[in-house]
N, C-alpha and C positions, 0 to 999 in steps of 0.2 A: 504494500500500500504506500510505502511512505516513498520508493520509486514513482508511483504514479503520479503523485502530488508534486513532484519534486523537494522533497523536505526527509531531514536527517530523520532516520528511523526513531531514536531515543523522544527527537519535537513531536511526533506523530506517538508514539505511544502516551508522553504526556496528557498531550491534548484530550487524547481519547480517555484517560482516568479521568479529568474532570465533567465527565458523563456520567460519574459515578456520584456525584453531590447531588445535595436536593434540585427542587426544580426551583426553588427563590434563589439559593442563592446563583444559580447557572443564569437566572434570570437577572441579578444584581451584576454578573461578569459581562452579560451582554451588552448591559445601559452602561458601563462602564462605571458603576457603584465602586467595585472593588477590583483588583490587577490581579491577575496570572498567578501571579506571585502568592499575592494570598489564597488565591480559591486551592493553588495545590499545597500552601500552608493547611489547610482546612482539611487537605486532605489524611492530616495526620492522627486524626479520631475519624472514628466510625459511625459515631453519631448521628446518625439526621440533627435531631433538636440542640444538640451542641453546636454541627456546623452552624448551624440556621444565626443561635445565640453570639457567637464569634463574627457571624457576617455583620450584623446587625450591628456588634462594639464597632467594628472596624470601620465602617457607615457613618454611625454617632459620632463615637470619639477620635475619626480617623487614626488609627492604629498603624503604624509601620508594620510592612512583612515580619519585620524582626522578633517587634514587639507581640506579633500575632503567632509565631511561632512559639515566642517563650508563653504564652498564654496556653497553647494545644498541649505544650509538652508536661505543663504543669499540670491539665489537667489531667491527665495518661498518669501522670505522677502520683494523682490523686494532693496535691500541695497545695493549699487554698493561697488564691490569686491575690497578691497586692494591688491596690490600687494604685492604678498611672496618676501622675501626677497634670493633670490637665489645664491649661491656662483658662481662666475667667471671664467670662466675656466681659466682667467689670476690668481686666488686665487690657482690654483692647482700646486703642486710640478712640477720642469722642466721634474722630468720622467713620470710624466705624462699625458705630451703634445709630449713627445717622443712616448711613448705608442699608444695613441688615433693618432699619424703621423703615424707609421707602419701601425696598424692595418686597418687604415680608406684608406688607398691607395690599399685595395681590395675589399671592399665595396662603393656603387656609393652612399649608404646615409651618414650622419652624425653620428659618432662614440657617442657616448655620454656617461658620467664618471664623476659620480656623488660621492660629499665626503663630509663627517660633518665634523665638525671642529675636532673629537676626534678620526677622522680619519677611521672612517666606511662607506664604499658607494659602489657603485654598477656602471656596466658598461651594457649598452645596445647597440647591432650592429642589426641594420637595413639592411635586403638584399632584392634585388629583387629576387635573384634563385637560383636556386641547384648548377649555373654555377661558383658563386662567391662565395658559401661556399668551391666548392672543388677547386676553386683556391689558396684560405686561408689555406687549408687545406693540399697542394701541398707545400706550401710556408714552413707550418711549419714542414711537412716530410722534405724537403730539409736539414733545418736548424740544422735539428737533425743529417746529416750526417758527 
């Protein structure tokens, strides 16, 4: 198979374990929720409801692969988890509680704006429909006029 694809046998057997996770979180790897990285981190219990729980941290708290590794292995350990130490959204600059205020007033989930300290991070918006992206999207047409 992995002749036919063109691709190194070991990429193609990969690929093909993460067939083996649930159907959320295969569906959180598709929207691009979670990396490669972690879905075969996840692959390290056998759990349905563990992966699912683990996808879910790594979603909310954005979790590094690493940090989601040592969380699997811990729990195969049976060693109750510490908690990561997470910055505050009161830790974040005032514009960007102004930011996550705009943009979360057309979305019905929680805006979420994620930052390390040297000032690199990432932002996740949760929707339920097509109905409130093209409100957002309405929003920011206007504003351009």
């Amino acid at each position: 198979m992995a002749e036919r694809v063109g691709k190194n046998r070991a990429t193609v057997a990969n690929t093909l374990r993460l067939l083996k996770l649930p159907a959320k979180v295969q569906h959180d790897l598709k929207l691009g929720l979670i990396s490669a990285g972690h879905a075969k981190a996840l692959l390290g219990t056998s759990d349905p409801e563990l992966q699912e729980k683990f996808c879910n941290m790594v979603i909310s708290d954005g979790l590094s692969v690493r940090e989601l590794e040592a969380l699997v292995r811990e729990a195969a350990d049976g060693i109750p988890k510490p908690k990561r130490p997470i910055l505050s959204q009161a830790a974040l600059p005032e514009s960007y509680d102004r930011l996550i205020g705009y943009i979360g007033k057309y979305f019905s989930h929680k805006v979420a704006v994620r930052r390390s300290a040297s000032g690199k991070g990432s932002m996740t918006i949760r929707f339920d429909s097509d109905e409130e992206v093209e409100r957002f999207l309405a929003a920011l047409d206007e504003s351009r006029i």
